[in-house]
Each structure stands twice: as structure tokens, then as C-alpha cells.
C-alpha positions as CSV (number, residue, x, y, z in Angstrom):
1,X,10.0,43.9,-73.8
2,X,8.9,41.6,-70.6
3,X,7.6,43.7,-67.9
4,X,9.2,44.1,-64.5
5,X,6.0,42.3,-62.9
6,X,2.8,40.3,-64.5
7,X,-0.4,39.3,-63.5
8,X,-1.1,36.0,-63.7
9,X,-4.1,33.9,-65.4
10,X,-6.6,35.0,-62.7
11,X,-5.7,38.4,-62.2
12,X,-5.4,38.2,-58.7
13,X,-1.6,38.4,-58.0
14,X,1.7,39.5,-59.3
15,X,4.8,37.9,-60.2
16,X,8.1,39.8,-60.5
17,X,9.4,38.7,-63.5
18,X,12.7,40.3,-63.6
19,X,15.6,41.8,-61.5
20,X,15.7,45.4,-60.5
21,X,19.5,45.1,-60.4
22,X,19.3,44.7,-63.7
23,X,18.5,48.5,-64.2
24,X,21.4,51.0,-64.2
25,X,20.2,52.6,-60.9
26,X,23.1,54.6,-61.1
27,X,22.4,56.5,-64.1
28,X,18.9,56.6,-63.4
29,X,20.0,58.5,-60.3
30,X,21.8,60.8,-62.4
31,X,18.8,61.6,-64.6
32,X,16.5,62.4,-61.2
33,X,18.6,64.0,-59.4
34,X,20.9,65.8,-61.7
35,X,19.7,66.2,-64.7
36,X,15.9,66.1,-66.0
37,X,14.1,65.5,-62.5
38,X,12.3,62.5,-63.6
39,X,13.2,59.4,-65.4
40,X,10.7,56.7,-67.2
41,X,10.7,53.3,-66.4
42,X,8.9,51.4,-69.4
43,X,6.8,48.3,-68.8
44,X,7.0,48.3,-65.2
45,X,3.5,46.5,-65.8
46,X,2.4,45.7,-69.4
47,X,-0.2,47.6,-70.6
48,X,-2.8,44.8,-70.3
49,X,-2.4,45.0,-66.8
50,X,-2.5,48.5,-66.3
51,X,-5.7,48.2,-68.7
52,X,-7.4,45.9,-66.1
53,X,-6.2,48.3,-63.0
54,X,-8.0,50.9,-64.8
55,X,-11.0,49.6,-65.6
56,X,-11.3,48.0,-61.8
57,X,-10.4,51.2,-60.8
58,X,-13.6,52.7,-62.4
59,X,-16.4,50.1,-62.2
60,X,-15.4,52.0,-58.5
61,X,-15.4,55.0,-59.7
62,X,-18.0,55.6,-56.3
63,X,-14.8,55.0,-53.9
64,X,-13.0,57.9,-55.1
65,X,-13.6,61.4,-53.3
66,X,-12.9,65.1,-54.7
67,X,-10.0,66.5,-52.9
68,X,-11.1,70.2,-53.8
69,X,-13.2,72.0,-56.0
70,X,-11.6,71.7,-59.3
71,X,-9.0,69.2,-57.9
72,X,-8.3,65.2,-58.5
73,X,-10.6,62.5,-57.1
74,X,-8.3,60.3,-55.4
75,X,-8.4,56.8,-53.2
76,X,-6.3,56.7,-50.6
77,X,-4.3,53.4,-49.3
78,X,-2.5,53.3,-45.8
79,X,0.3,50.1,-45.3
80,X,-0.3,51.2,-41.4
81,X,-3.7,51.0,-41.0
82,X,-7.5,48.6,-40.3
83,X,-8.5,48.3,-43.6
84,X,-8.2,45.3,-46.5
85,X,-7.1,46.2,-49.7
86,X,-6.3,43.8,-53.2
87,X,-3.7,42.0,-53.4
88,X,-2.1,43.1,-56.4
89,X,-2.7,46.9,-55.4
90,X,-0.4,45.6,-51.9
91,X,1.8,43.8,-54.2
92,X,2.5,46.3,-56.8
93,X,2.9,49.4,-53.7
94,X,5.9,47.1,-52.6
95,X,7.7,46.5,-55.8
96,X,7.2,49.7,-56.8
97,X,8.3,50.9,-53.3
98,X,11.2,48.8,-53.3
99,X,12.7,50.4,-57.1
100,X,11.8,54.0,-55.5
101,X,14.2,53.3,-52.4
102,X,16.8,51.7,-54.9
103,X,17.2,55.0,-56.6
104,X,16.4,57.0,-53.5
105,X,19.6,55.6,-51.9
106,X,21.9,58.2,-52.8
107,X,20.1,61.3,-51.5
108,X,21.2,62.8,-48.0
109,X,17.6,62.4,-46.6
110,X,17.6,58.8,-47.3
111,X,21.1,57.7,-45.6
112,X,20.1,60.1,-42.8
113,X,16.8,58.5,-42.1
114,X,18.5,55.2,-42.4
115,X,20.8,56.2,-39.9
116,X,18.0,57.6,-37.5
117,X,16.2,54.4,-37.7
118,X,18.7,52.1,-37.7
119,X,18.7,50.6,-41.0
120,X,20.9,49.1,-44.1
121,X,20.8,51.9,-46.7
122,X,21.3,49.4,-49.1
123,X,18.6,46.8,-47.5
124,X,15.5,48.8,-49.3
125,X,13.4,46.1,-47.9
126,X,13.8,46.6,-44.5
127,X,13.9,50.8,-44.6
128,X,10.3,50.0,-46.5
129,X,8.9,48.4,-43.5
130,X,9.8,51.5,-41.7
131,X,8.7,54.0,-44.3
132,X,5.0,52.0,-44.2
133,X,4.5,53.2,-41.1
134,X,4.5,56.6,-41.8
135,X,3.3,57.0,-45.6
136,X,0.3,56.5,-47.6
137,X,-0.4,56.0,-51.2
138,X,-3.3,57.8,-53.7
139,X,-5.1,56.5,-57.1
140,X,-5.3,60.0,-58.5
141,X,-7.9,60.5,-61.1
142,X,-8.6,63.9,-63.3
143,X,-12.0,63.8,-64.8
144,X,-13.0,66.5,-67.2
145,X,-11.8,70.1,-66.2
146,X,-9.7,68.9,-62.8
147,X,-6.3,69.6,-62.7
148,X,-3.4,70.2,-59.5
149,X,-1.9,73.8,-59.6
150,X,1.4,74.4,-59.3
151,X,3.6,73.6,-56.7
152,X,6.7,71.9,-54.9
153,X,6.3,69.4,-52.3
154,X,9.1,71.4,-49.6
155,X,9.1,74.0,-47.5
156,X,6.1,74.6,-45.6
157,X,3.3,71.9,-45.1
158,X,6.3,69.3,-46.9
159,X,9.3,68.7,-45.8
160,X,12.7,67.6,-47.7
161,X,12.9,63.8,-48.5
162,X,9.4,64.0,-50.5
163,X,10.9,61.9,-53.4
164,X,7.9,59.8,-55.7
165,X,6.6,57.9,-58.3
166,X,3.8,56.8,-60.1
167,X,2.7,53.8,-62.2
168,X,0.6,55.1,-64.9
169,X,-2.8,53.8,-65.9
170,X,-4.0,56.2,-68.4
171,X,-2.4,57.6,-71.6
172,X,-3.3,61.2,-73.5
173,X,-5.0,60.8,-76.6
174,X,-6.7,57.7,-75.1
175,X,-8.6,58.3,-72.2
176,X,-8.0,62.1,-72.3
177,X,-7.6,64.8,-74.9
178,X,-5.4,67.3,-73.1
179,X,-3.7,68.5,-70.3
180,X,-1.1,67.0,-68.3
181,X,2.5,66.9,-66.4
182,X,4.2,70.2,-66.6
183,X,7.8,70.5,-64.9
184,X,9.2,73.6,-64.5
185,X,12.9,73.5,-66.7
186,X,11.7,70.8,-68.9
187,X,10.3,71.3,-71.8
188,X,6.7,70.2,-73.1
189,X,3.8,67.8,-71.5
190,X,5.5,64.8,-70.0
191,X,2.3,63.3,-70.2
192,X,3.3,62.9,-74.5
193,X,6.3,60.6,-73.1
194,X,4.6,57.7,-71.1
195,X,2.7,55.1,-71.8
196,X,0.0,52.4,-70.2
197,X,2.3,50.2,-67.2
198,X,5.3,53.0,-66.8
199,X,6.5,53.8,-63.8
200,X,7.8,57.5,-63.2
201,X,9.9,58.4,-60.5
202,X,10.3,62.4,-59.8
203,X,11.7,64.4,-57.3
204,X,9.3,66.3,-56.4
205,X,10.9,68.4,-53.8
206,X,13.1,69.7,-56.1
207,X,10.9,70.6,-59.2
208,X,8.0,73.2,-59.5
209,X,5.1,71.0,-61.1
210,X,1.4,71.2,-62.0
211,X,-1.2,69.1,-63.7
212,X,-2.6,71.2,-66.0
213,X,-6.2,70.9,-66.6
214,X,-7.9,67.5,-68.5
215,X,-10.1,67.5,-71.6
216,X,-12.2,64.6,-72.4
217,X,-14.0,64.0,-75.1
218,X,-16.8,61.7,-75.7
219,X,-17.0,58.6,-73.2
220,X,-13.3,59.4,-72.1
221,X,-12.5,58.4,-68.8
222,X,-9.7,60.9,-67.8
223,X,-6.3,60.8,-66.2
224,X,-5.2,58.6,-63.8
225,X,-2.2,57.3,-62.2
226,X,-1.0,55.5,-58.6
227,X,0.6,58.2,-56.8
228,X,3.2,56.3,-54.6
229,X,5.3,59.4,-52.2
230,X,8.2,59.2,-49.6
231,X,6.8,61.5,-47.0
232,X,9.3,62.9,-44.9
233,X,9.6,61.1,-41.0
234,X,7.6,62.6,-38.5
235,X,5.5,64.6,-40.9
236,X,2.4,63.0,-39.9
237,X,1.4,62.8,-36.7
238,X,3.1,60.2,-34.0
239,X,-0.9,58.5,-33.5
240,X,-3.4,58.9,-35.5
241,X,-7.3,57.7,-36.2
242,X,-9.1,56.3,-39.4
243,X,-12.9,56.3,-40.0
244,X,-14.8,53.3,-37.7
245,X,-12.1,53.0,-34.8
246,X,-12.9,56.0,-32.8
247,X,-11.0,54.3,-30.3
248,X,-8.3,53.1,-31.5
249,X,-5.0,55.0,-32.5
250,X,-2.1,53.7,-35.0
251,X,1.6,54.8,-34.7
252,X,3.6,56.6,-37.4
253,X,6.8,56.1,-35.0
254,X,9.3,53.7,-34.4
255,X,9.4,54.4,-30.2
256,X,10.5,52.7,-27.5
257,X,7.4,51.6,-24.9
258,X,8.1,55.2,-22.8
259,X,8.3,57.2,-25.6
260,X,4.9,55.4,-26.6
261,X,2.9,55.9,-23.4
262,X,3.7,59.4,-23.2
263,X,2.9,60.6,-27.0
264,X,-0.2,57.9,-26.8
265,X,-1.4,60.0,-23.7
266,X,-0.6,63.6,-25.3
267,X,-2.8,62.6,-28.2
268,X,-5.7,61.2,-26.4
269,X,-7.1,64.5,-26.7
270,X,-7.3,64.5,-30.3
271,X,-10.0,62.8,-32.2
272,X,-9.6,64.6,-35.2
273,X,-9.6,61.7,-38.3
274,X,-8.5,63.3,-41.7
275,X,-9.9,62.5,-45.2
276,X,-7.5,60.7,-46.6
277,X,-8.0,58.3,-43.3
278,X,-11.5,57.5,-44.2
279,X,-12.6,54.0,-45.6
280,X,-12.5,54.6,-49.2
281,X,-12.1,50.9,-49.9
282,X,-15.4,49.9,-47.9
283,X,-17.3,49.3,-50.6
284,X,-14.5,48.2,-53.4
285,X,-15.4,45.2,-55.3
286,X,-12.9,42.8,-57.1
């Protein structure tokens, strides 16, 4: 089966190679949101690709920091933000970004945030330039023994609307032993289900989940996968500051130039810069 997107000879860009019309959003609506939680899309990238992601991902393995003691090591990306990152990481956060809003666009949260900002619900290119302002992405990597307990990504510290996906660029028995996906209600590792180049879209919000812990064995690299989330509007805060621009402050907010002055002023105060605002990319090589 053609993938959705492809590489091309240099490795250096993607081409989308076919329609996501062509997809029965509908029904894959039903399946997140109704029924299982999640649904698999196969050969988003082919498994070649996500094969080269990988292994660039890990000749930089130093980029990635520990989020916790026994957590993920994970590289953060920002659309609104200073620093440079590949092109074909850029490329595939907006095609995959683009599918998640697709199926995204029957949920509540979505038509109401379209409606606060203005937007087409059914343009999801022009709700994405809003949504880059305000939301981040993370290569998440489980070495040996690391694992994410369980959880649900509302209520406190969250926020309805966290809806998510991730392309996959690992599979179990491959580049780890055990361990994996586990979704409250469904049955089994979902890890056993997916393969190099899917893309998984889950609802988060909705689901209790956990990573359980990773086994490697041998020269086995681990899990890993591009975490790609919806964070909820207004969940970060309206400026904020990323490592090497003490000075400067970037805008989650759509605001008019009064509404600017007077949160730019009310956060001049704060000079706090969290981790996942850091340069991980400063010393990524292509």
C-alpha cells in the first residue's frame, strides 16, 4: 500500500502522495470517539522512512533529555518559537496535524475553539495556524526500564480538548522486547497492533493510559514515537521564554494590540523558561 507521504531521493523533504479525503474520516471518528478510543492509520510513512527518522533520531540520541527519574527521554519541538528544525520533521508535524484536525472536527471542543477564534471548522489548515501557536510536539523515547504511569490528560494540570496522535518509529519485538500501550477498556498491548510509519490518533482525554515499562535486549534501541497533542487554548501561558532569548517573549494568544500590551506587561515579571522550552535541537545534525 502507497504511503500517505514519501521521502524523496535525498531524504530531505516530503511529498504527500495521497488524499486524506480519501479516508473515511467519518468512521474513523466513530472508532475514536465512540468506540475503541484509538484508531490505526497504516503507512502514514513507509517503514523505510520511519527507519531513517529513527536512526537520525539516535545518532542524536545526546539531544534528548530525561523528563523524570524512570520516565521517557523526549525532544521537544515548538511551531511558535527561535529555533530551526528539519524540514521533514516541519513537514510531517503539518500533515500529520492536518489528518488530526480532520477527525478532530466533530468534537465540541473543536467547533467551540473554532468559533472563539474565528475560524472554518472545516478549513483544518487555517485552525492549525492557530493551534501552532499555542502547542508543542515531543519525540518520546523509552530506553531500558522507562515507562509513563498511568493517567488521563483532563482534569487538573489538562484540560478538555487534549485529543493526539503519534507516528510510530519503533515496533515491539524489534527495537524492544516488552512493554508498551495499555488503555484502560481495551484489551491487550496496543503496542502488538502497529507497525514502523503508522500513525495513531487517541483521545486521550477520554481514556486512562500508561506506558508500561520497556525491555531491551541486546543492542536494542527502545521505544519511540512522535508525540504530536492538541493542547487545550489558553493552557500555556499568554507569553512565554525559551532558552538564549532572555529578552524576548513569544505569544500563545491570538490578541488584539491592547490585550497584547497589557498581558506583555503582566508577564514582564516572569522569567521563568521551562524544560521543554530549552534548545534541544542546538546541536542536531542532519
Amino acid at each position: 500500500m502507497k504511503p500517505f507521504l514519501e521521502l524523496n531521493s535525498s531524504r530531505n523533504s516530503f511529498t504527500l502522495k495521497k488524499n486524506f479525503h480519501q479516508l473515511d474520516i467519518k468512521h474513523i471518528q466513530n472508532e475514536v470517539f465512540k468506540n475503541k478510543g484509538y484508531f490505526i492509520i497504516n503507512n502514514f510513512i513507509s517503514k523505510d522512512d520511519a527507519i531513517f527518522i529513527k536512526n537520525l533520531l539516535l545518532k542524536n540520541h545526546h539531544c534528548f533529555k530525561q523528563s523524570s527519574d524512570g520516565g521517557n527521554h523526549r525532544l521537544f519541538m515548538y511551531p511558535n518559537g527561535p529555533y530551526s528544525y528539519p524540514l521533514i520533521f516541519k513537514q510531517l508535524h503539518h500533515h500529520a496535524s492536518i489528518l488530526k484536525n480532520m477527525v478532530y472536527s466533530s468534537q465540541k471542543y473543536y467547533l467551540d475553539y473554532c468559533s472563539s477564534i474565528g475560524a472554518d471548522m472545516h478549513d483544518a489548515y487555517s485552525v492549525l495556524e492557530h493551534q501552532k501557536m499555542h502547542n508543542w510536539s515531543a519525540f518520546y523515547w523509552y530506553k531500558n526500564n522507562e515507562g509513563h504511569y498511568r493517567h488521563i490528560d483532563s482534569g487538573p494540570g489538562h484540560g478538555d480538548g487534549e485529543f493526539t496522535c503519534f507516528v510510530i518509529l519503533s515496533e515491539l519485538g524489534e527495537d524492544y522486547s516488552s512493554g508498551g500501550l495499555y488503555v484502560d477498556g481495551i484489551e491487550g498491548n496496543v503496542d502488538e497492533i502497529y507497525k514502523y510509519g503508522d500513525l495513531v490518533l487517541f483521545d486521550q482525554a477520554s481514556h486512562w493510559h500508561e506506558v508500561k515499562k520497556i525491555i531491551t535486549e541486546k543492542n536494542q534501541p527502545g521505544r519511540l514515537a512522535w508525540y504530536i497533542p492538541t493542547m487545550p487554548y489558553g493552557r500555556n501561558k499568554t507569553f512565554y521564554r525559551f532558552e538564549g532569548y532572555p529578552f524576548r517573549k513569544f505569544c500563545s494568544e491570538r490578541l488584539n494590540t491592547r490585550q497584547k500590551i497589557i498581558s506583555y506587561i503582566k508577564a514582564l515579571p516572569d522569567n521563568d523558561i521551562h524544560y521543554s522550552r530549552q534548545n534541544y535541537f542546538k546541536h542536531f545534525k542532519t
